[in-house]
N, C-alpha and C positions, 0 to 999 in steps of 0.2 A: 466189660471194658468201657469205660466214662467216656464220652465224647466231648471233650470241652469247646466253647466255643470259640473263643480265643484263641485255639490254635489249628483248630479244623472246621469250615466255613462249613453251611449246608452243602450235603453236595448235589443232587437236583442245583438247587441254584449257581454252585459252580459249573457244572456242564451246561447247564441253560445259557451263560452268560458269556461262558467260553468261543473262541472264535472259532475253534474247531466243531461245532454243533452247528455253525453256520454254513461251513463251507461244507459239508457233507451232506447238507440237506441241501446247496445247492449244488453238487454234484448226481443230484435226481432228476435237475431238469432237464427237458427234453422230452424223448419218446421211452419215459418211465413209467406212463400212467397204470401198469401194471403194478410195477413196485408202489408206488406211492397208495395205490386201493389195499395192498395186502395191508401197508400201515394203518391205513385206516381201518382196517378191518381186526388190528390184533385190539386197537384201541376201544372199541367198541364191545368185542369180546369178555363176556367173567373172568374173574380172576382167580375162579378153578384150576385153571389148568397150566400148566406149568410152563412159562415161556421158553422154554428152553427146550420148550418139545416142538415146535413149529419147526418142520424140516427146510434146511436151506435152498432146498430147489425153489422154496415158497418165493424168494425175493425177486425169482425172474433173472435171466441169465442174460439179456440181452446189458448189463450194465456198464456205463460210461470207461471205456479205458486210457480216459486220458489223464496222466499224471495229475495229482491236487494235493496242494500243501496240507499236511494234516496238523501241524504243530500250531504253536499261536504264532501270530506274526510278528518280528521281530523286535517290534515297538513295545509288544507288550511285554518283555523279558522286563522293563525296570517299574512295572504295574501288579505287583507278585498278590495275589491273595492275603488277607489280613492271617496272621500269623502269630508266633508268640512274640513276633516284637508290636505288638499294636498298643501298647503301653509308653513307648519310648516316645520321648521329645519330638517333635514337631523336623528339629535341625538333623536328626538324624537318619542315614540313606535307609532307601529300602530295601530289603533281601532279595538276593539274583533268584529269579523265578524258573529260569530254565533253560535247555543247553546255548551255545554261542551260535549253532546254526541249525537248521531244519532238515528233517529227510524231505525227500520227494520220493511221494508212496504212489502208486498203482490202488486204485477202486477194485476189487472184484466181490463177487458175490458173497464170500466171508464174510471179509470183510463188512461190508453193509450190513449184512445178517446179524453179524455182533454188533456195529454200534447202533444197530436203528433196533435191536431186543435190550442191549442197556438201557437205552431213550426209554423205553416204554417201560423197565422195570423201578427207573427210578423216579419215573410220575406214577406210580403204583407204590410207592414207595416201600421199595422190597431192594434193596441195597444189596445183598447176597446171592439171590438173581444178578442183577445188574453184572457184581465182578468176576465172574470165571469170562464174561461177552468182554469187556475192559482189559482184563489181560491177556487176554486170546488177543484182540486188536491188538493191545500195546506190543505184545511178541511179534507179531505177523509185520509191523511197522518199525518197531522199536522207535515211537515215538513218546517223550517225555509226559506231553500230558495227558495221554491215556492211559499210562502208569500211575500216572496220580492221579488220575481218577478210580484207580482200581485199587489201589490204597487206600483213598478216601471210604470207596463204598464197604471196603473190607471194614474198615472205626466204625463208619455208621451202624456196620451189622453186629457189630463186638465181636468180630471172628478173630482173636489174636493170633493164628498161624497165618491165615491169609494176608491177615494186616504186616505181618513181618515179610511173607514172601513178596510181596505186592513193594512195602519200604524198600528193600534191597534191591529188586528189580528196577527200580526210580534210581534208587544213587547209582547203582550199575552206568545205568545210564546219561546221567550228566552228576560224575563225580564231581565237580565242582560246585553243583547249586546250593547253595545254603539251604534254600526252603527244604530240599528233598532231604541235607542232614536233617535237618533240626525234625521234619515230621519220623526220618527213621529214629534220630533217640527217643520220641514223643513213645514211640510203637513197643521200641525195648521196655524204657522203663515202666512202661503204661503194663506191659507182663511181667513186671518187679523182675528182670534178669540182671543184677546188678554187674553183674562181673562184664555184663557184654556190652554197657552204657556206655564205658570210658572210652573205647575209638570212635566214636560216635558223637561224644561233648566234646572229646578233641577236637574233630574235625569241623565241628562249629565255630571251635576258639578260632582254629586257624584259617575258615573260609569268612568269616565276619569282617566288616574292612573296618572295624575300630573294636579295639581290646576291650574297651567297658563295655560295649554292645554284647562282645561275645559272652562275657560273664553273665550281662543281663539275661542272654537267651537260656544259658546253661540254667542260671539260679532257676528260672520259671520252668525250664524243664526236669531239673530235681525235684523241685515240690510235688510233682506225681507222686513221689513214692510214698510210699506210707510210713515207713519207719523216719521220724526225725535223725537218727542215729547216723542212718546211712547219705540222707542226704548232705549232712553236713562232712561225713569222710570223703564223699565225690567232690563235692566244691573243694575241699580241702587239700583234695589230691591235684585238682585243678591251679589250682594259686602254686603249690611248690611246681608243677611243671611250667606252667606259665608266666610265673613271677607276680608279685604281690602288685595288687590294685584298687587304687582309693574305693571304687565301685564291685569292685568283688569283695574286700574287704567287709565295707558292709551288708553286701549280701550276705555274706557266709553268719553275721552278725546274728542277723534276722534268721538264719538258718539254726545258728547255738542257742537261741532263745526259744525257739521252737521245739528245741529239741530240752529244752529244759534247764537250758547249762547257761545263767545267766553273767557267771564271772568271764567264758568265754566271749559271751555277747559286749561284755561290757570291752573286752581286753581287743577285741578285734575291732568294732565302736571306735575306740581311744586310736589305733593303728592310722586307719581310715582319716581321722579328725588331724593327725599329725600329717601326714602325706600333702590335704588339701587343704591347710589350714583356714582358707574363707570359706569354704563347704560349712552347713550349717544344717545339711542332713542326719550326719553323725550326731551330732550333739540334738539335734531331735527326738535322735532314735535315746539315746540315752537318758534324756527325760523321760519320753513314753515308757521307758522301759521302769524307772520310778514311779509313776501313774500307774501302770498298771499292777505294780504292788502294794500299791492301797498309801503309795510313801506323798503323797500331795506336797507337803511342807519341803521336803526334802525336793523336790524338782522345782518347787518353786527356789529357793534358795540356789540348786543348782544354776537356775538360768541367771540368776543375779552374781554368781560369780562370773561369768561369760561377759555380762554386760558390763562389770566394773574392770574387766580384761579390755575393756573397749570397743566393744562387738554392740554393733546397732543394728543386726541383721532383723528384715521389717518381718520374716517368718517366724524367729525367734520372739522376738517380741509379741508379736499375735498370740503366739504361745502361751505366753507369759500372762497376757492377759485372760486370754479364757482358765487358764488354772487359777489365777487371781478368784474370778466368777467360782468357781468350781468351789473356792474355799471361802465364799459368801466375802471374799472382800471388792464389794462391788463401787467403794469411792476410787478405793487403789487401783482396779481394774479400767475403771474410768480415765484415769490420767494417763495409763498405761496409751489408752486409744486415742486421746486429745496431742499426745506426744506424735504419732504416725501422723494425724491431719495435719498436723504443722510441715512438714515434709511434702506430703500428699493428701492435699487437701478437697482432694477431691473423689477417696474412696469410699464406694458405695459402702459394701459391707458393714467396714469400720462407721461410718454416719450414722449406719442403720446402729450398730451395736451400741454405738454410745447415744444412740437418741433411747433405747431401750433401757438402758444402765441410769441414763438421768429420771427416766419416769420411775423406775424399782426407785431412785432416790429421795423421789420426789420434788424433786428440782425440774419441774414441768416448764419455764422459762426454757432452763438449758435444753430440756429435750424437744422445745418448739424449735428454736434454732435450729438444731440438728437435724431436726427430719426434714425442714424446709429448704434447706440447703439439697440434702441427697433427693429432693424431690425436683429442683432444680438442676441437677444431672442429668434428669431425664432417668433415671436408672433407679428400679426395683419404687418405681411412680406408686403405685398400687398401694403397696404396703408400708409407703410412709405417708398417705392419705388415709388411712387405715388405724395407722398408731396414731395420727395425727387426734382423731376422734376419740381413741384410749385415752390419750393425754387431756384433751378439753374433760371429757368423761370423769376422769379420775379427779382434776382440778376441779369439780361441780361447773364447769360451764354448759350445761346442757344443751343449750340453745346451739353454740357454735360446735360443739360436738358432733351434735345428730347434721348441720351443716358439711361438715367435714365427710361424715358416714354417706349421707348423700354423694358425693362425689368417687364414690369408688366404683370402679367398673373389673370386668373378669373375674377371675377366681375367687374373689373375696369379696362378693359383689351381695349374696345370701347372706355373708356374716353380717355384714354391713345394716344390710335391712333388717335384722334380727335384731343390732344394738342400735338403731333406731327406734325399733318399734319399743322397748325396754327404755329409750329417755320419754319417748310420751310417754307411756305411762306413769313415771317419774314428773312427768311436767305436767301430772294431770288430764293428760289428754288419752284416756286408756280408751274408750270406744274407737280414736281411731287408730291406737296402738293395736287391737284387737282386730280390724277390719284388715290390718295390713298383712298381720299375721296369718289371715283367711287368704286374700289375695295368692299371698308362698303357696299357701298349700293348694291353694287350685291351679297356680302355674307350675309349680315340683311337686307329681304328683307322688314322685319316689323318696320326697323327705319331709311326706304330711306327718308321719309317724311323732318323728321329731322333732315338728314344727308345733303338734298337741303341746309337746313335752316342755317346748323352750314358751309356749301360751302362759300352762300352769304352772313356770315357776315363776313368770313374770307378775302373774297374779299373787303371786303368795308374797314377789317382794311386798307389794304395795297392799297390802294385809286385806287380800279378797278371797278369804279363805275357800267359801261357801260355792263361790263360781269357780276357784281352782278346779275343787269336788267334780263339777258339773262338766269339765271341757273334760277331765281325767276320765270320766262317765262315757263322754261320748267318743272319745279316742279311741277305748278298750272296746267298746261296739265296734268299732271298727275293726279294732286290730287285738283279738281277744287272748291273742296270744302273746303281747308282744312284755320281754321280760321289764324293762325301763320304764313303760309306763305300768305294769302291775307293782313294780317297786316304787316308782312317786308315787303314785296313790295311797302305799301303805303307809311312807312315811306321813303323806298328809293325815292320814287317819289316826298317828301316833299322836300328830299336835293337837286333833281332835278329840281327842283321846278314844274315839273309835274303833276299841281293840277288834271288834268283831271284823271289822273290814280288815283292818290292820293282817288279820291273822287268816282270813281266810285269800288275801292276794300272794302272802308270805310264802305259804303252803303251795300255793298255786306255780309259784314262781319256784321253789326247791323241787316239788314234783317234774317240773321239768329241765331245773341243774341242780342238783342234789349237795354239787359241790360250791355254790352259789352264798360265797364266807360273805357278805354283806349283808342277804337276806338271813341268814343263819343267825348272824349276829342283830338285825334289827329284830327279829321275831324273839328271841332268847332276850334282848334289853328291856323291851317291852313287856313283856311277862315280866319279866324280875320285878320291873319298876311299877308297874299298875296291875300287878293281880298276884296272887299268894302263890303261884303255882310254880317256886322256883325249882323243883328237882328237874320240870322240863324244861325249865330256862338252862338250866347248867347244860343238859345233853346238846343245846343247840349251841351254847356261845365255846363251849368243850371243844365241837368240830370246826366251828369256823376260828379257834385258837390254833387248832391243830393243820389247820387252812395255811394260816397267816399269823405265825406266832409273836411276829414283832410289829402288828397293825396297833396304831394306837388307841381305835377306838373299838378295839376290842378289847386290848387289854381293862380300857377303861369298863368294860361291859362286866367281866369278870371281876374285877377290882368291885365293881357297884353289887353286883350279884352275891359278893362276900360280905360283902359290908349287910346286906339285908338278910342276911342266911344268919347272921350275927356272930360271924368272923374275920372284925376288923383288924384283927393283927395281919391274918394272910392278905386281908384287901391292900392295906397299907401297900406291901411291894410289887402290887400291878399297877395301882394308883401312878406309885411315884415312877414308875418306870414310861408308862403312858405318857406323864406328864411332863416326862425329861424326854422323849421324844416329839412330842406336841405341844407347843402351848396352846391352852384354850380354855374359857371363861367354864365350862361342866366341868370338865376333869378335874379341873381346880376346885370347883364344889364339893364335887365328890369328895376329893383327900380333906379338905377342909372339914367336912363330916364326918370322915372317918377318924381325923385325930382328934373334934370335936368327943367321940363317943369314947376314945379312948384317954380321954382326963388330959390331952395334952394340947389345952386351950389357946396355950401362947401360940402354937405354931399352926394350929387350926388359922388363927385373928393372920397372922404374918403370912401364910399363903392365899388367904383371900384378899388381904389388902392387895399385895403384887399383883392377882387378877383382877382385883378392881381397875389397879392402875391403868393396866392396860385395855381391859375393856369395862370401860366406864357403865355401858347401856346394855352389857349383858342380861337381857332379864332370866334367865335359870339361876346366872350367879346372886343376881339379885335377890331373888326370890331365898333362895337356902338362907343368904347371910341375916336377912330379915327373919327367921325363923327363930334365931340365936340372940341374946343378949350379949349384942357387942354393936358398936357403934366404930365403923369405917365410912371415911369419906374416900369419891373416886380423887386420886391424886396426891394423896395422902403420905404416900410410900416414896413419894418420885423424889 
C-alpha cells in the first residue's frame, strides 16, 4: 500500500510535533526517575527484541494520577496536518482536524506503557510495532489523535486491515472531522474496495465547507485507484447526487481523459467553461488536451477563436504564446509577450521570455532592452546578466560580453566563467583563457572532469588542434575512465585523421556502454569514410540505427556507408531523410555525391548551392563541391 505524501505526513514527525508527545512526557515529572531510566534504557537497547515484549510492570507503578489532557489543545483543531487538500488556493479554509472537545484521561501504567513503546518504536522506525501501543491507548482514552496516529502508523506499515480498522475507529470517533473522512476513503480506496468508497466521498462532500473543495478532495482521492474506468463512475456518481459543478465538472474532465474517453473530456470541459464563463481553466484544459494529441495548429487556432470572442485572459494568452514557440513561430510569439508588457509591464517571466525570443531573432537591440529592464525589477538578476553576455556574445561584442559574464554571481556564476574564459580565447588572449580554466578546476574539484572537456573544446574553437590532444591526454590520466572525455578525444582523432586512437577510445568507451549509439555511430562513420573496412562499419552504424532510428546523423552515416559500398540508390533515402530532418553543410555533401554518381547532376549542383547558401564557410561542403566540375558561388541561390 503507497504511502503518499500529500496525504499522509511522516508519522514519527507527526507524534514528534504533536502536543500530545508533550504533555505525556511532562506528565513523568516528578518522582519518576525510575520510569524515565527504563526509557532510557529501552533506547539504548538492540533492536532484537521485540518491543512489545517488555512487561509493563517494567514502567513502575508509582505513576502520576492526576488527570492530563491527552488530545491537542483546542487551538490547534483549525492547524490540521497537511492533507489532500495541500493543493488548493491559499483563500481556502483548512480541514477540521479534530473532535469539538477533549476527554480528560487518567495516566496509569498502560497507558504509559503503550505511548512511551510507540515513542520508541517509531524512532526505530518500525511503524507496526508502534500501532497495536496507539490503539490500545486510543481505546483505553478514546482520544482522536491517538487514533490517528494508529492509522497513520498502520499506511506507514502497508498493513491494509489495520489501516482500515484503525480509519473507522477515528471517524467513530469525531464523526464530523473531515481530516479523519478524507484519510478513511484514502484507506478504502488505497485497498481498491470500490463499492465501500462511496459513504465515505459522500461524507467528505457533505463535511467540506465549500462544494468545489469537496469535489477537489474527492477527485484527489479517486485517483488512487487504478482503474481510470472506475474513477470516473465514482466522481460521476458524485456530480448526480451532488449536483453539477464548474470544479467537479472539470475534474471528472481530467478523470475521462485519463480514462481514455476524450470526447467525454471534451463534453464535460465545454459543461464547466459554460457554467463559469470567465474561468479560463477549462478552455486550458481543452487546448492541452489538443497538445497532447500532437494537434499543435489546431490549439493554436483554438485559442484564437477565444480571443476573437474577446477573451484577453493573461493565462490564455501565455499559452498561446508558448505554443506559438512550440510551432517555431518565434516573431508571432514575441508580440504575443510584448502585448502582456503593455498591461504589465513589469513581469519577470514574460521580460525574460521575450528578451530570449529577440536574441533567437536576432534582434540583440530589442533583447538589450528587455533583459535590462527585468534586471531592473530586481527579479530573476542573475540570469538576465547572464543572457545579457549571450546577447553582447552572440552580437560579437566580446569585450562588453565577457564584462557582463563577469558580473554574474550564484548559480550561474561557473557558467559565467566558462563563457568567459571562451571570449579570451576568442580575443586572443588564450594563455589567460587557459590559466582560468585551471583556477575552476582547482577551486571545483568535483567539475575538473568537465572543465578538461569545456578546455579542449575551447582549444579546438580556435584551431589549437595539437594542445586540444594534449589537455584530452592529461584529463584521461586522470580520469581514465571517464566516457565524454574518451569520446572527445576520438572525435579529435577523426579530424586528425587518427583512426588508431579514434578506434581504440571508441572501443573503450562501447566496452563499457555497449549501448552507446553515438560512439557506435562515430566508430562505424569512420571506418566507412577513411579505411575499406565497411562490413564492420555496417554492424556498428546497424546498431546504433537500431538505437536511434530517427537520429540524423546517423542516418547520414548509413546513407554515406551506402554510398561507398556502391549503393547509391539505397543511400539516396537515408541521405534525404537525414537532411529533411537536419540541415547541415555534410549531409548536404553527402546527397550531393550521391546524386552526383548517380547522373543526376542538376540536382547534385541545386542541393549544394542551398547548402552553400547557408553555410557559406563550411569546409567539408567546400571541399566535395571543389572535387566536381561545377562552379557555385556562396549566395548564389538566395
Amino acid at each position: 500500500m503507497k504511502f503518499p505524501n500529500n496525504i499522509m505526513p511522516n508519522v514519527t514527525t507527526f507524534w514528534r510535533q504533536d502536543g500530545f508527545r508533550a504533555k505525556t512526557l511532562r506528565a513523568l515529572n516528578g518522582d519518576h526517575g525510575r520510569t524515565i531510566l527504563w526509557l532510557s534504557l529501552i533506547l539504548l537497547l538492540g533492536a532484537d527484541a521485540s518491543l512489545a515484549s517488555f512487561p509493563a510492570a517494567g514502567l513502575g507503578q508509582q505513576a502520576n494520577s492526576d488527570p492530563t489532557l491527552l488530545a491537542r489543545e483546542s487551538q490547534q483543531q483549525g492547524q490540521p496536518q497537511q492533507a489532500a487538500s495541500d493543493q488548493l488556493s491559499d483563500d481556502e479554509p483548512a480541514l477540521s482536524a479534530g473532535p469539538a472537545t477533549e476527554p480528560v484521561v487518567e495516566f496509569d501504567a498502560d497507558l504509559l506503557y503503550d505511548v512511551l513503546v510507540a515513542e520508541v518504536a517509531m524512532q526505530r522506525d518500525r511503524p507496526l510495532d508502534a500501532f497495536p501501543h496507539f490503539l490500545a491507548a486510543a481505546r483505553h482514552t478514546s482520544d482522536p489523535v491517538l487514533a490517528e496516529l494508529a492509522t497513520r502508523a498502520a499506511i506507514a506499515g502497508k498493513d491494509q486491515a489495520r489501516a482500515e480498522e484503525a480509519a473507522a475507529f477515528w471517524v467513530s470517533l469525531v464523526p464530523d472531522s473531515l481530516q479523519a473522512r478524507q484519510v478513511a476513503a484514502y484507506v478504502i480506496l488505497e485497498g481498491g474496495k470500490v463499492d465501500q468508497a462511496m459513504p465515505y466521498l459522500r461524507a467528505v462532500m457533505e463535511h467540506s465547507p465549500q462544494r468545489r473543495q469537496g469535489y477537489l478532495h474527492c477527485a484527489r482521492l479517486v485517483a488512487r485507484l487504478d482503474d481510470p474506468l472506475q474513477r470516473l463512475e465514482l466522481m460521476r456518481a458524485l456530480i448526480d447526487e451532488f449536483g453539477e459543478d464548474p470544479d467537479a465538472l472539470l475534474a471528472i474532465a481530467g478523470l475521462a481523459a485519463g480514462a481514455d474517453r476524450p470526447d467525454e473530456a471534451r463534453e464535460f470541459a465545454n459543461r464547466a467553461a459554460a457554467q463559469r464563463p470567465a474561468w479560463s481553466r477549462p478552455r486550458q484544459f481543452l487546448v492541452q488536451m489538443l497538445v497532447s494529441e500532437g494537434r499543435i495548429d489546431a490549439a493554436i487556432a483554438e485559442l484564437e477563436r477565444y480571443f476573437s470572442q474577446g477573451s484577453n485572459d493573461q493565462e490564455l494568452r501565455t499559452l498561446y504564446a508558448q505554443l506559438l514557440i512550440e510551432d517555431e513561430r518565434y516573431e508571432d510569439a514575441r508580440k504575443v509577450f510584448a502585448s502582456l508588457l503593455e498591461s504589465h509591464p513589469q513581469m519577470p517571466g514574460v521580460l525574460f521570455a521575450v528578451g530570449v525570443l529577440s536574441l533567437q531573432l536576432e534582434d540583440y537591440q530589442g533583447a538589450r532592452e528587455y533583459l535590462l529592464r527585468l534586471r531592473e525589477t530586481g527579479k530573476r538578476k542573475q540570469d538576465a546578466t547572464f543572457m545579457l553576455g549571450e546577447v553582447e556574445e552572440a552580437a560579437g561584442q566580446l569585450e562588453q560580453a565577457r564584462d557582463w559574464y563577469a558580473k554574474v554571481r550564484g548559480d550561474k556564476a561557473l557558467d559565467a566563467q566558462i563563457r568567459i574564459a571562451s571570449v579570451e580565447a576568442r580575443l586572443g588572449q588564450l594563455e589567460r583563457a587557459r590559466e582560468r580554466l585551471q583556477r575552476l578546476r582547482d577551486d571545483a574539484p568535483e567539475q575538473r572532469a568537465g572543465l578538461y572537456l569545456v578546455e579542449g573544446e575551447i582549444l579546438r574553437e580556435v584551431d589549437q588542434l595539437p594542445s586540444a590532444m594534449a589537455v584530452y591526454d592529461a584529463a584521461l590520466a586522470e580520469f581514465p575512465d571517464n566516457l565524454d572525455l574518451l569520446y572527445a578525444r576520438a572525435l579529435l582523432a577523426a579530424t586528425l585523421q587518427r583512426v588508431d586512437v579514434l578506434e581504440r577510445d571508441l572501443r573503450r568507451v562501447l566496452s563499457m556502454d555497449p549501448n552507446h549509439a553515438d560512439a557506435l555511430n562515430a566508430l562505424g562513420y569512420t571506418l566507412a569514410d577513411q579505411t575499406d573496412r565497411l562490413d564492420e562499419a555496417q554492424g556498428f552504424i546497424a546498431r546504433a540505427l537500431e538505437l536511434e532510428p530517427e537520429q540524423p546523423a546517423i542516418l547520414d552515416s548509413m546513407g554515406w556507408l551506402l554510398y561507398r559500398m556502391g549503393k547509391p540508390k539505397e543511400a539516396e533515402g537515408y541521405l534525404r531523410k537525414a537532411l529533411k530532418q537536419l540541415s547541415d553543410g555534410e549531409i548536404a555533401a553527402h546527397l550531393g555525391e550521391v546524386l552526383w554518381a548517380l547522373g543526376r547532376r542538376d540536382e547534385a549542383r541545386q542541393v549544394w548551392q542551398q547548402a552553400l547558401d547557408e553555410f557559406p564557410d563550411h569546409d567539408y561542403l567546400l571541399r566535395v563541391i571543389k572535387r566536381h566540375p561545377v562552379s557555385l558561388a556562396p549566395g548564389a541561390g538566395s
